[in-house]
C-alpha positions, -999 to 999 in steps of 0.1 A, spaced: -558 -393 195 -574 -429 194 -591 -438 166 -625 -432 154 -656 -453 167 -675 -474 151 -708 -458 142 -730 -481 167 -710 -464 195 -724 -430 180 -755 -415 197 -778 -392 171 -801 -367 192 -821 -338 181 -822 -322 216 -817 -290 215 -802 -288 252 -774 -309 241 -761 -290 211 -727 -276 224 -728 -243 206 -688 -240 217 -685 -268 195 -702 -256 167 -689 -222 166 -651 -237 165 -660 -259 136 -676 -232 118 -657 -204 119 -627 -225 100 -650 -237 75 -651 -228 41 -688 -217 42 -691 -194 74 -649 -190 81 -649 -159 109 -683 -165 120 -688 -150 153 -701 -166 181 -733 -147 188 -743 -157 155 -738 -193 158 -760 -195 186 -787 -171 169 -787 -195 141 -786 -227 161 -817 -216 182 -838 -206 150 -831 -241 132 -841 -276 138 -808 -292 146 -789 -327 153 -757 -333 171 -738 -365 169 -720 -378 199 -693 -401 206 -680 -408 244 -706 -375 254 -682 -353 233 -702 -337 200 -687 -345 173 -710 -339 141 -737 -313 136 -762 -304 114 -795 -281 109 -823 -274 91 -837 -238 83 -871 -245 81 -914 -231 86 -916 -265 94 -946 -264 70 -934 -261 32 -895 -254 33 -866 -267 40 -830 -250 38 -803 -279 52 -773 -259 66 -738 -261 85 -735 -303 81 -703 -314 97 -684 -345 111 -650 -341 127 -622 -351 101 -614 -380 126 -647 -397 126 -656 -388 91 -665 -425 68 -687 -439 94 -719 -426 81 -726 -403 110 -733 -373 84 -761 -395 67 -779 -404 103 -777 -370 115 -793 -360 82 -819 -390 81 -827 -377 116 -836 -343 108 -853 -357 74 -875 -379 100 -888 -354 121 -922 -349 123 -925 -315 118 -906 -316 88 -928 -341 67 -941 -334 35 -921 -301 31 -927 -297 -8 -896 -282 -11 -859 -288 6 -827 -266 -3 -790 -270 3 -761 -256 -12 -725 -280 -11 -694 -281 -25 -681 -313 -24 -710 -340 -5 -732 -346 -36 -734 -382 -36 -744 -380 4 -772 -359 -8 -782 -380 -38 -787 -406 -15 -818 -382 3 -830 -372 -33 -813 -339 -43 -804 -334 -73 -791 -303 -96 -820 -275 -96 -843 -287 -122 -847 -248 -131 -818 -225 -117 -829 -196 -143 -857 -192 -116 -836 -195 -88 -817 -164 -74 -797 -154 -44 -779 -126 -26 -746 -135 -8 -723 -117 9 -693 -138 19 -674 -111 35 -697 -102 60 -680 -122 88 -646 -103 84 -659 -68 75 -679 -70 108 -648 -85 127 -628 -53 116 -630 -20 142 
């Protein structure tokens, strides 16, 4: 594989028409956040979101989208750049992309949940929840491979 571009050569788009959900779905369902997705799901989630591809040589290879009313919340979800492009930046454009839209300004409140990209969030103003004792959640992390099984 040649190696990565550098990130002028990479092309940010929020079209929806252009997000390859084949792409996507490959990505995710190795991941350690939605490993055994299916599919159908993918797409579902992909077509009820706001989202951002980022392309190099008309191949995607970054993603992102936001979960959102598009009035007062924001959940960002399912950010990725392939491992060979990764250090270029691409993750913060797609995000200052979909941070930029103008349906999504003056959200009061934005969400996301990572395990290892703080500082790339820090850089857009997240921080540690200022109150988690009000914050709850229901997860269910086997849901993927329970509905997998026949």
């Amino acid at each position: 594989m040649s190696s990565a571009p550098g990130s002028s050569s990479i092309e940010i788009s929020l079209d929806p028409q252009r997000i390859d959900i084949d792409a996507v779905h490959a990505f995710l369902r190795e991941s350690y956040w939605a490993q055994g997705i299916p599919r159908e799901i993918v797409a579902r989630a992909v077509g009820n979101s706001l989202c951002v591809g980022a392309y190099w040589q008309g191949d995607q290879i970054g993603f992102a989208r936001l979960v959102t009313d598009r009035a007062t919340f924001g959940y960002l979800a399912d950010v990725y750049v392939l491992s060979e492009h990764r250090g270029q930046g691409i993750a913060k454009q797609m995000v200052g992309a979909l941070f930029d839209h103008p349906e999504v300004q003056g959200l009061r409140r934005l969400m996301l949940v990572t395990r290892d990209a703080h500082g790339l969030y820090a850089d857009f103003g997240f921080t540690a929840l200022a109150a988690p004792e009000r914050h709850m959640e229901k997860t269910d992390p086997e849901i993927y491979q329970r509905a997998a099984k026949p």
